[in-house]
Biopython code that builds the backbone (N, CA, C, O; Angstrom):
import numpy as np
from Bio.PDB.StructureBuilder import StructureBuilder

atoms = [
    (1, "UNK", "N", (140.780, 170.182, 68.023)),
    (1, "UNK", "CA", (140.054, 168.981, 67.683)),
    (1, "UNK", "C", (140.321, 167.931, 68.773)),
    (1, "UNK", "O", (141.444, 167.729, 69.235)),
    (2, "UNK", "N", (139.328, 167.346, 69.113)),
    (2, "UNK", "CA", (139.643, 166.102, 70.336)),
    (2, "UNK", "C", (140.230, 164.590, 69.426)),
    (2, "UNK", "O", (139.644, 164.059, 68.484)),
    (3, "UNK", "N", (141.156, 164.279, 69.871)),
    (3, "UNK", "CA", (141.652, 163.229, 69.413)),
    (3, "UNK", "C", (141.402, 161.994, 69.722)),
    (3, "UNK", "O", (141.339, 162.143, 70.942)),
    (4, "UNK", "N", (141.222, 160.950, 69.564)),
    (4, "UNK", "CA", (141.097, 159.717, 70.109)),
    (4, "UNK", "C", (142.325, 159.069, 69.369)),
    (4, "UNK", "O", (142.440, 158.881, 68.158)),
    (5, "UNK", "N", (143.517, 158.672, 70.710)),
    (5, "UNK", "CA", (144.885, 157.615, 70.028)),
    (5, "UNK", "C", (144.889, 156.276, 70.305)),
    (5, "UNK", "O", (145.287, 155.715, 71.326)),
    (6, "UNK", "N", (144.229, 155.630, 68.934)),
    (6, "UNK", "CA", (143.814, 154.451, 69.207)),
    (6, "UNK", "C", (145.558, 153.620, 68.824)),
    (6, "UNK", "O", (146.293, 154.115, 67.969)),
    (7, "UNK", "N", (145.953, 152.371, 69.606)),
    (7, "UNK", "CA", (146.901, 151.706, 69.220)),
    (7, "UNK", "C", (147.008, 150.140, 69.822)),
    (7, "UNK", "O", (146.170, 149.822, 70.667)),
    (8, "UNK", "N", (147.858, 149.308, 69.475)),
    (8, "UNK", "CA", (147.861, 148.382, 70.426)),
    (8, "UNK", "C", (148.860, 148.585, 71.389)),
    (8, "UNK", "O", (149.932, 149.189, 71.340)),
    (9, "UNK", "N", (147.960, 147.593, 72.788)),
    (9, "UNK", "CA", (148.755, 147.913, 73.831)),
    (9, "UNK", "C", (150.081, 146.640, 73.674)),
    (9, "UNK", "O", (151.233, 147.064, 73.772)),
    (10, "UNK", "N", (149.870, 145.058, 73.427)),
    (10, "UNK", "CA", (150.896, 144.720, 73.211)),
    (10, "UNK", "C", (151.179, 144.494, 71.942)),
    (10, "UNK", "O", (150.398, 144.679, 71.008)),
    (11, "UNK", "N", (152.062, 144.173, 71.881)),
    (11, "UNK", "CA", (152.848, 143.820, 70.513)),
    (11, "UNK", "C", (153.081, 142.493, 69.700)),
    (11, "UNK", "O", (153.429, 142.465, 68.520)),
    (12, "UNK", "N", (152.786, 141.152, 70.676)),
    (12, "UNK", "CA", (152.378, 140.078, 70.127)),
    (12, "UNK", "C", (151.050, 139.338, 70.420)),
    (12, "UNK", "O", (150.262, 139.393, 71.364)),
    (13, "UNK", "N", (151.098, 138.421, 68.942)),
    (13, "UNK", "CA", (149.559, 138.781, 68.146)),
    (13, "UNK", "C", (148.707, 137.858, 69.451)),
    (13, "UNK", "O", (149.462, 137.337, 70.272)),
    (14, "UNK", "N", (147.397, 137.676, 69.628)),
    (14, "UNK", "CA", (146.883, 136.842, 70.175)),
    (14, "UNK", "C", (147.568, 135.209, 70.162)),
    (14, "UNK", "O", (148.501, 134.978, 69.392)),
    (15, "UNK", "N", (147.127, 134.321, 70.903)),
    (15, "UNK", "CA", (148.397, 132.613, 70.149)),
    (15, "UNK", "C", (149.195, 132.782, 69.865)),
    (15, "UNK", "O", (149.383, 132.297, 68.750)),
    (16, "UNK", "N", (150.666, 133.709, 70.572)),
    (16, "UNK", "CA", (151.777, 133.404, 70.104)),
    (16, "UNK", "C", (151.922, 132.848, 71.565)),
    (16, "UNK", "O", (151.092, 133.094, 72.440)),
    (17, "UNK", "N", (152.968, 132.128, 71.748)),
    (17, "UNK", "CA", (153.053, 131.187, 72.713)),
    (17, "UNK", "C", (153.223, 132.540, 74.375)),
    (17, "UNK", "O", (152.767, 132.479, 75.516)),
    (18, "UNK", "N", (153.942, 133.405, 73.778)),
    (18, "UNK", "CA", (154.245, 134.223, 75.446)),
    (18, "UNK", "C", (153.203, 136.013, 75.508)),
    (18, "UNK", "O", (153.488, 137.078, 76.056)),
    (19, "UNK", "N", (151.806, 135.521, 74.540)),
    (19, "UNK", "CA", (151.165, 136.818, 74.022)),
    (19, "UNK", "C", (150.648, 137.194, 76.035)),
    (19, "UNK", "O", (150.445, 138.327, 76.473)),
    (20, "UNK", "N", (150.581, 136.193, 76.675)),
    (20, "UNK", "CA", (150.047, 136.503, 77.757)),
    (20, "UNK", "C", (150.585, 136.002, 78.788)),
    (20, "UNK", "O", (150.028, 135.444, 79.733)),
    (21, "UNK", "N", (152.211, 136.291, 78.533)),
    (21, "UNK", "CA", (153.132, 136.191, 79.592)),
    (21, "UNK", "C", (153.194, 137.714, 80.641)),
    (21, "UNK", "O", (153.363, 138.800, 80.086)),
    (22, "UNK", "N", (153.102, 137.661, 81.540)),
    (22, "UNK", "CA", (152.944, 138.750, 82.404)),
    (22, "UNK", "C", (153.971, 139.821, 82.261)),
    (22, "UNK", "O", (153.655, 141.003, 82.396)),
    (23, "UNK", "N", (154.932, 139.528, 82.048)),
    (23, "UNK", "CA", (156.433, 140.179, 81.826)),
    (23, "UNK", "C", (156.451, 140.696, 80.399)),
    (23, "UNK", "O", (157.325, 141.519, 80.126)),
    (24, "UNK", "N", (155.475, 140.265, 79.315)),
    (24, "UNK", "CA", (155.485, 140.859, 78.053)),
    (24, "UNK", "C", (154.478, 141.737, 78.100)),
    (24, "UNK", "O", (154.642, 142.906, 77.748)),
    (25, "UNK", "N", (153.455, 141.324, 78.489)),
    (25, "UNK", "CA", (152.163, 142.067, 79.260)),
    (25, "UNK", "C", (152.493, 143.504, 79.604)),
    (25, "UNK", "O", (151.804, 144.409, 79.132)),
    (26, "UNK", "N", (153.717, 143.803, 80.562)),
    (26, "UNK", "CA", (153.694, 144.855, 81.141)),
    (26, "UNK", "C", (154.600, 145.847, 80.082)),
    (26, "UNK", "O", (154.459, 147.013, 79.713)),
    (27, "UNK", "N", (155.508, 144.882, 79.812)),
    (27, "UNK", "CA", (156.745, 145.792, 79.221)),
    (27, "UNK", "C", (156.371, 146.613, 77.618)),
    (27, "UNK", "O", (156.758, 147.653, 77.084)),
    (28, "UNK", "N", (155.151, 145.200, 77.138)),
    (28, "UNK", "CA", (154.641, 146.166, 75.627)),
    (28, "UNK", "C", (153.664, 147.248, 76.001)),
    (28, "UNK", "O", (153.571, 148.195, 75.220)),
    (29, "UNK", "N", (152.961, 147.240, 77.031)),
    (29, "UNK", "CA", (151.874, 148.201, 77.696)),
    (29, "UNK", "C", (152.765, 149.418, 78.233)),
    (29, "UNK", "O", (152.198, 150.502, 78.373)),
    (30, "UNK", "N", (154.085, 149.308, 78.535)),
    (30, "UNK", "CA", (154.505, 150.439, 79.387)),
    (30, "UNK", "C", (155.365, 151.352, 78.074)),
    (30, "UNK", "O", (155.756, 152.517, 78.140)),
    (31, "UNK", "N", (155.499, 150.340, 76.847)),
    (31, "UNK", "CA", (156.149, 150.925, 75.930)),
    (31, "UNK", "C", (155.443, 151.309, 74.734)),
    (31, "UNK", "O", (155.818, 152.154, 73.923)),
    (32, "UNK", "N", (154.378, 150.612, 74.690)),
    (32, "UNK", "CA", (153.440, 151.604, 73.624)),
    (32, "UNK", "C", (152.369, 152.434, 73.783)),
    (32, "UNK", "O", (151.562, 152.840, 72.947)),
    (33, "UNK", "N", (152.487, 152.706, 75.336)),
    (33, "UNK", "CA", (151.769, 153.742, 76.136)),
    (33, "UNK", "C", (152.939, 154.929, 75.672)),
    (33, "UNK", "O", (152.823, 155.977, 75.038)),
    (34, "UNK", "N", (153.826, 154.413, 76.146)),
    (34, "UNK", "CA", (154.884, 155.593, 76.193)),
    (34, "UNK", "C", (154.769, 156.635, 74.625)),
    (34, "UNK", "O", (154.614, 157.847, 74.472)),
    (35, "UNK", "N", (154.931, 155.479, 73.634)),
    (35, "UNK", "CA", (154.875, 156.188, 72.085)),
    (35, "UNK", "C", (153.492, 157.087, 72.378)),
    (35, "UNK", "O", (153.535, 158.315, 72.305)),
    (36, "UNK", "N", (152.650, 156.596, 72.607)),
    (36, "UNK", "CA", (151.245, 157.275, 72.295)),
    (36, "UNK", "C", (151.351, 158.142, 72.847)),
    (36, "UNK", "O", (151.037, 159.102, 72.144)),
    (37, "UNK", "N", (151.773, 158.551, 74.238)),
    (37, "UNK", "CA", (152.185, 159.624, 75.080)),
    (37, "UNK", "C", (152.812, 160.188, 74.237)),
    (37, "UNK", "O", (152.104, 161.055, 73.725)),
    (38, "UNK", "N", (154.129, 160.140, 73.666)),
    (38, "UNK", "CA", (154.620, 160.988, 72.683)),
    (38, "UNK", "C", (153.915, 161.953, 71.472)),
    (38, "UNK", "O", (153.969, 163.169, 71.283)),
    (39, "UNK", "N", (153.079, 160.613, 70.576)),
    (39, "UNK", "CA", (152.342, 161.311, 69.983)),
    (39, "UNK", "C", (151.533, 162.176, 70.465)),
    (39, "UNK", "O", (151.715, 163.203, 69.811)),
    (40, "UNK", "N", (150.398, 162.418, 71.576)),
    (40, "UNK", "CA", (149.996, 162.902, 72.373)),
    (40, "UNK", "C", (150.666, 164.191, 72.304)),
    (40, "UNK", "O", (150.138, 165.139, 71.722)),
    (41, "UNK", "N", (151.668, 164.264, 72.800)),
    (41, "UNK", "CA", (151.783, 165.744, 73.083)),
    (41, "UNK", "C", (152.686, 166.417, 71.668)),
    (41, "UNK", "O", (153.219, 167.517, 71.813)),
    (42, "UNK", "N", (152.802, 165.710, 70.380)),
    (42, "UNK", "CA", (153.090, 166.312, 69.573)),
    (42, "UNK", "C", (151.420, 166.859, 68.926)),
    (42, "UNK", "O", (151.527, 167.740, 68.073)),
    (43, "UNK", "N", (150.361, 166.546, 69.161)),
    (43, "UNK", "CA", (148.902, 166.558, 68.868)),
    (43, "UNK", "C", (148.881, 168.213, 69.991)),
    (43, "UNK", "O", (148.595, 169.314, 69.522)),
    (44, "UNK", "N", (149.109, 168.063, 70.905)),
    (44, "UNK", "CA", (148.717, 169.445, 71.873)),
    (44, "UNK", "C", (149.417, 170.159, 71.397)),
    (44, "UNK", "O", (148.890, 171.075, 70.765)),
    (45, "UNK", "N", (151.204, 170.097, 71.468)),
    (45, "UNK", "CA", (151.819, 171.218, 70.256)),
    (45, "UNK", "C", (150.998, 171.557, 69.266)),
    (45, "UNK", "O", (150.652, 172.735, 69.345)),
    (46, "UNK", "N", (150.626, 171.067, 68.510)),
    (46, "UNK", "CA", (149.168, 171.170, 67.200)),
    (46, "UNK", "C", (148.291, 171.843, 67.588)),
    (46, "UNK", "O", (147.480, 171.865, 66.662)),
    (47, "UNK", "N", (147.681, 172.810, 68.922)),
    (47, "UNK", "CA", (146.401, 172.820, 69.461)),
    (47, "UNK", "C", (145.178, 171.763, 69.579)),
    (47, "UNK", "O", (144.004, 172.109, 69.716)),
    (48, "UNK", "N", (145.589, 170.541, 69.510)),
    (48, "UNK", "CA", (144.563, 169.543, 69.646)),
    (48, "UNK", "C", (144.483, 168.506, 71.008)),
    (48, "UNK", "O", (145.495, 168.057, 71.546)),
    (49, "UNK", "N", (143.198, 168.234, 71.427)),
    (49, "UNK", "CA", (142.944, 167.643, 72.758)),
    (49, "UNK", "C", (143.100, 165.958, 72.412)),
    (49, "UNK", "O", (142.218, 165.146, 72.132)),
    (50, "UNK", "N", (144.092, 165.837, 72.502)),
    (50, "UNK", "CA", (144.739, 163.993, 72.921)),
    (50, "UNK", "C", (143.655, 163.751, 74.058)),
    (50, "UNK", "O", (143.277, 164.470, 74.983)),
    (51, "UNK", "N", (143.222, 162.208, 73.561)),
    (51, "UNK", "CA", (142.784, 161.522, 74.649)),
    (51, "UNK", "C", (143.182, 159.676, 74.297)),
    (51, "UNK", "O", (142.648, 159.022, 73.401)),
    (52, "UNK", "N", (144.189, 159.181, 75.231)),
    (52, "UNK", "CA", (144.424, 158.022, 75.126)),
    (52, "UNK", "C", (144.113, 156.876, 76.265)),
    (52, "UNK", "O", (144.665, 156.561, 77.320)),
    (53, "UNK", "N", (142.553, 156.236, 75.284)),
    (53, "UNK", "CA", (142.587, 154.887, 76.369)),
    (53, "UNK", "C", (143.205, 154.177, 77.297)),
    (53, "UNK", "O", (142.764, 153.753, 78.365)),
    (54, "UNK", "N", (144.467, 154.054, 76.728)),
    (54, "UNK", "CA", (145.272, 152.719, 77.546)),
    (54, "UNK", "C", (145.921, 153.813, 78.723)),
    (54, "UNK", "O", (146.732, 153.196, 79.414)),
    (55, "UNK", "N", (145.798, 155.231, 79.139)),
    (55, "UNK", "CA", (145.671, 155.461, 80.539)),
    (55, "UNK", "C", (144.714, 154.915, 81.252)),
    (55, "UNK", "O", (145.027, 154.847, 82.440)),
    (56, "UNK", "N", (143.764, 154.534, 81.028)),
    (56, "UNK", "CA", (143.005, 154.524, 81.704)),
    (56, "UNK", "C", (143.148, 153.167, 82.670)),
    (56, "UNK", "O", (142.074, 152.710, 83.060)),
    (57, "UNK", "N", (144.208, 152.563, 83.042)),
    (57, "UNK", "CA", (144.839, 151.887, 83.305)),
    (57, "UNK", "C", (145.232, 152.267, 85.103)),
    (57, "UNK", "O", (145.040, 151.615, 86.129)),
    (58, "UNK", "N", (145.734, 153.363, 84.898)),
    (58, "UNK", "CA", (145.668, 154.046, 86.193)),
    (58, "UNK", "C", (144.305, 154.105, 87.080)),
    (58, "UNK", "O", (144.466, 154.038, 88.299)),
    (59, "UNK", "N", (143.102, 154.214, 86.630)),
    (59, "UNK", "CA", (142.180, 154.513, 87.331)),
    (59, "UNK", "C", (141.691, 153.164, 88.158)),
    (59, "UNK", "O", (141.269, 152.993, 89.302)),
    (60, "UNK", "N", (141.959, 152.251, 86.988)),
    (60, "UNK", "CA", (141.441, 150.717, 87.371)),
    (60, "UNK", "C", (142.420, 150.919, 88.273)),
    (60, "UNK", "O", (141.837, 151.045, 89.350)),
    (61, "UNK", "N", (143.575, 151.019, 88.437)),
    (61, "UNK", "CA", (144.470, 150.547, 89.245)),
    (61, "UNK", "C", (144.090, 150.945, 90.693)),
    (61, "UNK", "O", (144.045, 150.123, 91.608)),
    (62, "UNK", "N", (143.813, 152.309, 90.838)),
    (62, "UNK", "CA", (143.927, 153.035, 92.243)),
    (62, "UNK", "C", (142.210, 152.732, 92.640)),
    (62, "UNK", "O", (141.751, 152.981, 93.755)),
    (63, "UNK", "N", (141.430, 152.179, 91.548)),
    (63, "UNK", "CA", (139.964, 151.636, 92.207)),
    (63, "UNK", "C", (140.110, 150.142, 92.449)),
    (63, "UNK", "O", (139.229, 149.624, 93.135)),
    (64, "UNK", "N", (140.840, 149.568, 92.107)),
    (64, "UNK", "CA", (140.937, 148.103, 92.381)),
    (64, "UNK", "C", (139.856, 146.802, 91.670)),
    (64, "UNK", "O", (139.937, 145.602, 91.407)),
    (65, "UNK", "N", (139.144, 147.586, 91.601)),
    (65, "UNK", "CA", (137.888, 146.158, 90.819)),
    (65, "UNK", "C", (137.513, 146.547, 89.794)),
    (65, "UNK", "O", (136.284, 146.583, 89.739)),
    (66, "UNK", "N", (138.113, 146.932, 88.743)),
    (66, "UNK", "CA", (137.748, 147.107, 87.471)),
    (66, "UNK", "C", (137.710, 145.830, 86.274)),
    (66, "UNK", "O", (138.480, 144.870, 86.222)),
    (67, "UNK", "N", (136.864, 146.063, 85.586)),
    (67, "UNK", "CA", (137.151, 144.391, 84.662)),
    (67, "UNK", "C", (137.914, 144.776, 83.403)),
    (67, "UNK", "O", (138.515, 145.847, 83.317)),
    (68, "UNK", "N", (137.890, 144.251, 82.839)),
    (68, "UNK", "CA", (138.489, 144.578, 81.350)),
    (68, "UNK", "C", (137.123, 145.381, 80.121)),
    (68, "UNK", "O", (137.418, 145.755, 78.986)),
    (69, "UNK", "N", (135.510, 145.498, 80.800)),
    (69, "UNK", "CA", (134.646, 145.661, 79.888)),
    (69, "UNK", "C", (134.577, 147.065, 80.741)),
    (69, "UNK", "O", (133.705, 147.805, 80.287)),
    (70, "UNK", "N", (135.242, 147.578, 81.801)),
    (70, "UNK", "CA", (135.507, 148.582, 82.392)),
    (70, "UNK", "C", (135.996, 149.872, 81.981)),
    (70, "UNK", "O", (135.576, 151.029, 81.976)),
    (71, "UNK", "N", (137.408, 149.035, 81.516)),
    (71, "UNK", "CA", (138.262, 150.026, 80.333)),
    (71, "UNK", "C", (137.691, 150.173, 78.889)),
    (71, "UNK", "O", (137.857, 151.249, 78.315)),
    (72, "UNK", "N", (137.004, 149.120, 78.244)),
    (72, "UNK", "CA", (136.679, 149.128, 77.178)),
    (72, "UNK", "C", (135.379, 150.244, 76.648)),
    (72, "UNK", "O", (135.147, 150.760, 75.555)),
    (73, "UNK", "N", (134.751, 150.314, 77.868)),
    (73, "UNK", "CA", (133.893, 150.800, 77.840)),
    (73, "UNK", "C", (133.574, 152.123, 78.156)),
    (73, "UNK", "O", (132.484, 152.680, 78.025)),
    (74, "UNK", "N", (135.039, 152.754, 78.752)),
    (74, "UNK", "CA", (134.807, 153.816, 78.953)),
    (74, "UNK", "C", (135.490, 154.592, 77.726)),
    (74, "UNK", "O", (135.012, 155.559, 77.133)),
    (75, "UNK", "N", (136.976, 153.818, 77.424)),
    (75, "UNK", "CA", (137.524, 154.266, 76.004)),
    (75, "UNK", "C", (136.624, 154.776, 74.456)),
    (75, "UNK", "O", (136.781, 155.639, 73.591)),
    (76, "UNK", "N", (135.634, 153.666, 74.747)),
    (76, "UNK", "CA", (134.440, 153.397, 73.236)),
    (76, "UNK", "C", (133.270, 154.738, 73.853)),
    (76, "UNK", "O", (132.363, 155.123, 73.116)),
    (77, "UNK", "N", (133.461, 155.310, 75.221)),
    (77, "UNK", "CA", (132.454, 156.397, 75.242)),
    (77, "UNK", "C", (133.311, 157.696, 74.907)),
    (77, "UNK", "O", (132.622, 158.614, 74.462)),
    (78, "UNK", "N", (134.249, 157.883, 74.990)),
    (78, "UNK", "CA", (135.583, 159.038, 74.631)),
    (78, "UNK", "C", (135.494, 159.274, 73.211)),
    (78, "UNK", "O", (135.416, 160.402, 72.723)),
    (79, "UNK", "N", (135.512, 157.643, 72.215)),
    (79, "UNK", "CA", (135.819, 157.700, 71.149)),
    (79, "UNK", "C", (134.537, 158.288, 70.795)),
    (79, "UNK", "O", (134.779, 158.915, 69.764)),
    (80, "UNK", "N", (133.435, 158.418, 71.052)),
    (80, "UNK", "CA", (132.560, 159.059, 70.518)),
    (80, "UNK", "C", (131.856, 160.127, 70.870)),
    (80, "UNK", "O", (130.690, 160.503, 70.748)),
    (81, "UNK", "N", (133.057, 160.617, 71.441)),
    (81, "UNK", "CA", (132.665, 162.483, 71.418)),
    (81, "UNK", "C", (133.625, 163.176, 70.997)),
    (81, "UNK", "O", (133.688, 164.405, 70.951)),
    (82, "UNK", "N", (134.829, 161.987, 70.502)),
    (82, "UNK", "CA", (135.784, 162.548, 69.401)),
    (82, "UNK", "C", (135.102, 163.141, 68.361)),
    (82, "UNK", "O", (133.923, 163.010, 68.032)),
    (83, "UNK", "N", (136.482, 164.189, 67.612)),
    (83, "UNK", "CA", (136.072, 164.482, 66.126)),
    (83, "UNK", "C", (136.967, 163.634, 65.242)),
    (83, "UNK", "O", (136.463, 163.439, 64.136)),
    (84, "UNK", "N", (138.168, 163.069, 65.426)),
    (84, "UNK", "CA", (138.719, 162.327, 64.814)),
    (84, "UNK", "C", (139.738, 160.916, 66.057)),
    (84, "UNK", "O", (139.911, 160.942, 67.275)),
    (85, "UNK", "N", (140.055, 160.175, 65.300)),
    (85, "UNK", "CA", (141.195, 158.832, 65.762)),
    (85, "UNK", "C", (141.872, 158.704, 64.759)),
    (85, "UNK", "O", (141.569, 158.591, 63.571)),
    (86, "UNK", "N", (143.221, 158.734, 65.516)),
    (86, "UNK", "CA", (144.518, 158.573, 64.984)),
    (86, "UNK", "C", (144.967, 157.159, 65.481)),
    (86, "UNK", "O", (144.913, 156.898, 66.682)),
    (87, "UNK", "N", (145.407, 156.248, 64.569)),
    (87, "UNK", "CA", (145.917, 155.222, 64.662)),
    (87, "UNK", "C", (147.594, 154.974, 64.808)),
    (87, "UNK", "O", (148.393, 155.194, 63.898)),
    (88, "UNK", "N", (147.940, 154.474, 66.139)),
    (88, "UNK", "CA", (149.375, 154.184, 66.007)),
    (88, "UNK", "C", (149.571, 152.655, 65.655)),
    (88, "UNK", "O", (150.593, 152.119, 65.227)),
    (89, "UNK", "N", (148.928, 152.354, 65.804)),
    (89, "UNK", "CA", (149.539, 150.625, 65.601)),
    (89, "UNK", "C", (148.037, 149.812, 65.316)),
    (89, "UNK", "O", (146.967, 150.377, 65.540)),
    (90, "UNK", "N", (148.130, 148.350, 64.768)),
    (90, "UNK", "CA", (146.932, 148.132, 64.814)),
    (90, "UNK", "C", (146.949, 146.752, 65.449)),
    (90, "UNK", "O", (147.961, 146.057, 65.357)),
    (91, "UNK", "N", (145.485, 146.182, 66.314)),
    (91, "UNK", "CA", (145.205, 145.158, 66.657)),
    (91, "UNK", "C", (144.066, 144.552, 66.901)),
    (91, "UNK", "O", (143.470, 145.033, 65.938)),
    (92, "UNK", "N", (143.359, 143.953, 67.357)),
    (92, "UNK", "CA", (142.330, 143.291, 67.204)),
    (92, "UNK", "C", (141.184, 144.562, 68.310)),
    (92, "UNK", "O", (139.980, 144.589, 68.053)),
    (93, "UNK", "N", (141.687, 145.378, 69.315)),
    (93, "UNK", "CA", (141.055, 146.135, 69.505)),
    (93, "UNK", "C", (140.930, 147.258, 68.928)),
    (93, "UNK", "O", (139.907, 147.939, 69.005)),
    (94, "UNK", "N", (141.979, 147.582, 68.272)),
    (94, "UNK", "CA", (142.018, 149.127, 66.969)),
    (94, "UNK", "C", (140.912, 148.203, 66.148)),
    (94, "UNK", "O", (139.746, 148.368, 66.506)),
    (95, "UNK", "N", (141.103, 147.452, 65.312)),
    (95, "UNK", "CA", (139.905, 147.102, 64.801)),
    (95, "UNK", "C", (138.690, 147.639, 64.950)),
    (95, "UNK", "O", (138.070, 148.273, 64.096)),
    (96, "UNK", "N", (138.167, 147.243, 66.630)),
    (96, "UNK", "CA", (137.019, 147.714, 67.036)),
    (96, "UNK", "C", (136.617, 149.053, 67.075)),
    (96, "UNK", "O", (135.513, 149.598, 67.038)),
    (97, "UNK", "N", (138.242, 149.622, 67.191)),
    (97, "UNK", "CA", (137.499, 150.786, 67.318)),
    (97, "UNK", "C", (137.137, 151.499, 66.292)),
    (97, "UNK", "O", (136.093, 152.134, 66.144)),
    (98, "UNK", "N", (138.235, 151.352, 65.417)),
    (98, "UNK", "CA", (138.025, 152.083, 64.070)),
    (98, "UNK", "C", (136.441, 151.843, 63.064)),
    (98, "UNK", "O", (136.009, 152.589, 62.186)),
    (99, "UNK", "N", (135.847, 150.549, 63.581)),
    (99, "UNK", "CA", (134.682, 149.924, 63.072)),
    (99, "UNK", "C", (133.407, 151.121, 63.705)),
    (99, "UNK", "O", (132.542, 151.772, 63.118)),
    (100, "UNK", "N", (133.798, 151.011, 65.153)),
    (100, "UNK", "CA", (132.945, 152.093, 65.786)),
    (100, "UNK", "C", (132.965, 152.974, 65.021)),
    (100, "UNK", "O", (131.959, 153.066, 64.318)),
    (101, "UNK", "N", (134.096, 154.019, 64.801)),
    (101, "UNK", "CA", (134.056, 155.064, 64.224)),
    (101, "UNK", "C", (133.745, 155.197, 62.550)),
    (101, "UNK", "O", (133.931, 156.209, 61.875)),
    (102, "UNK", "N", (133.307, 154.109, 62.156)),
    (102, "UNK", "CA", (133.541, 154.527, 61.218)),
    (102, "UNK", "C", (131.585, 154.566, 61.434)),
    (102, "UNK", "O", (130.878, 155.475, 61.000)),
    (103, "UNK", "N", (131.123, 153.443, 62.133)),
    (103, "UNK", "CA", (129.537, 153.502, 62.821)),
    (103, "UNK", "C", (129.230, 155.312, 62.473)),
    (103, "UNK", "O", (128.516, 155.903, 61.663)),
    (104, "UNK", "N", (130.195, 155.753, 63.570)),
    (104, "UNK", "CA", (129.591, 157.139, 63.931)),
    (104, "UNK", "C", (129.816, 158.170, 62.744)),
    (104, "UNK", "O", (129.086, 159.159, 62.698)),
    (105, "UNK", "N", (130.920, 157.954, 61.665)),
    (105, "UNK", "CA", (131.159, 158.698, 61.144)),
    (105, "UNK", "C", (132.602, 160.307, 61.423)),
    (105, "UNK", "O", (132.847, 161.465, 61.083)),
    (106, "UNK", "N", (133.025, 159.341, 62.136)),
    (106, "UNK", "CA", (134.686, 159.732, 62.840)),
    (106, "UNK", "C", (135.658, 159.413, 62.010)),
    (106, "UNK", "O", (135.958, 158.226, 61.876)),
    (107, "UNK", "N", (136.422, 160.556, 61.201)),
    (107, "UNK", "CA", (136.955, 160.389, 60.206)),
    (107, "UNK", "C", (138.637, 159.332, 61.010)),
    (107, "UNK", "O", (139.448, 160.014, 61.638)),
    (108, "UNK", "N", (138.852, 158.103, 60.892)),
    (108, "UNK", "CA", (140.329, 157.906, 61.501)),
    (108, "UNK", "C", (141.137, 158.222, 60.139)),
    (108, "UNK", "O", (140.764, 158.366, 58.975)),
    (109, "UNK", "N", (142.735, 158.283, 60.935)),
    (109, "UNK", "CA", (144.046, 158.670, 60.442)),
    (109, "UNK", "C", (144.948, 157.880, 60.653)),
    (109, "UNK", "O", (144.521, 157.178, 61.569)),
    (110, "UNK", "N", (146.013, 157.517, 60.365)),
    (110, "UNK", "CA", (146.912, 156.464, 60.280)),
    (110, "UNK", "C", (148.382, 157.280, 60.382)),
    (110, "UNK", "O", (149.393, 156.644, 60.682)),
    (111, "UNK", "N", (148.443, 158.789, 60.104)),
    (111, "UNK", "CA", (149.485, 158.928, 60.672)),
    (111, "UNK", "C", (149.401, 160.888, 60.782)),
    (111, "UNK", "O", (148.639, 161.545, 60.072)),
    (112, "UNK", "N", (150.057, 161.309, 61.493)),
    (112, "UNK", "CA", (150.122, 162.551, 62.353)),
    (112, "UNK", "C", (149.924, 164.078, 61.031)),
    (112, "UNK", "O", (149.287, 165.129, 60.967)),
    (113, "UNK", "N", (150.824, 163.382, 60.265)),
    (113, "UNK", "CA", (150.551, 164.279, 58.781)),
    (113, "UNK", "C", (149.706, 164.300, 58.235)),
    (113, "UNK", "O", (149.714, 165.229, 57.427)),
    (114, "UNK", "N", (148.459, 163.443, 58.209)),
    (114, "UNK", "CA", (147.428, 163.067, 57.129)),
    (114, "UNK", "C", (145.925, 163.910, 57.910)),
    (114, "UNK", "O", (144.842, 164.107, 57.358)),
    (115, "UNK", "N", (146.369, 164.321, 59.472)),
    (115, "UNK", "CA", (145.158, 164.537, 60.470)),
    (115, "UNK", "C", (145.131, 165.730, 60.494)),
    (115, "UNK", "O", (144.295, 166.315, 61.183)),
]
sb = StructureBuilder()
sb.init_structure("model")
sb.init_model(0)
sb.init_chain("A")
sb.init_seg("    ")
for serial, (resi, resn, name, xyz) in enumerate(atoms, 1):
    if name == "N":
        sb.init_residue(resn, " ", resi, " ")
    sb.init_atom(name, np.array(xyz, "f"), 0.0, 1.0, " ", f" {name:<3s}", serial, name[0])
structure = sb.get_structure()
């Protein structure tokens, strides 16, 4: 089954005073990449095809001019050639996505046992 691992990348909420401090920026992105990576390959142990957005981070990187409707937009075309999304965390972009999916009729999951 192709997976889509939807989660948030940081960890504090929009308006908290340091939500878009550069140094929190990187360190919640490098650490809840990491979990999803984890989950990820407990999903391939499973026979199932992980696919997680917030790599896609790398590509912007090594192309240099990517926007933010760049990533968004390529994530929201993945999510819909999924058969399911698994939720690790939630935030104002899990929101979106899960709304999408629910558009398409993409059953989401909330945790690794339930999928």
């Amino acid at each position: 089954m192709r997976v889509y691992i939807a989660g948030a990348l940081s960890t504090l909420p929009v308006g908290t005073p340091d939500h878009r401090k550069p140094t929190t920026i990187v360190v919640d992105y490098i650490a809840n990449l990491t979990m999803m990576c984890k989950v990820a390959g407990q999903l391939r142990k499973r026979g199932h095809s992980p696919y997680i957005p917030g790599l896609d981070l790398l590509v912007g990187l090594v192309n240099g001019d990517w926007e933010e409707q760049d990533y968004r937009g390529l994530g929201m075309a993945f999510l819909e050639v999924c058969d399911a999304v698994l939720i690790t965390s939630e935030s104002q972009g899990v929101a979106e996505e899960v709304r999408r999916a629910g558009i398409l009729g993409i059953p989401v999951f909330y945790n690794l046992e339930d999928l």
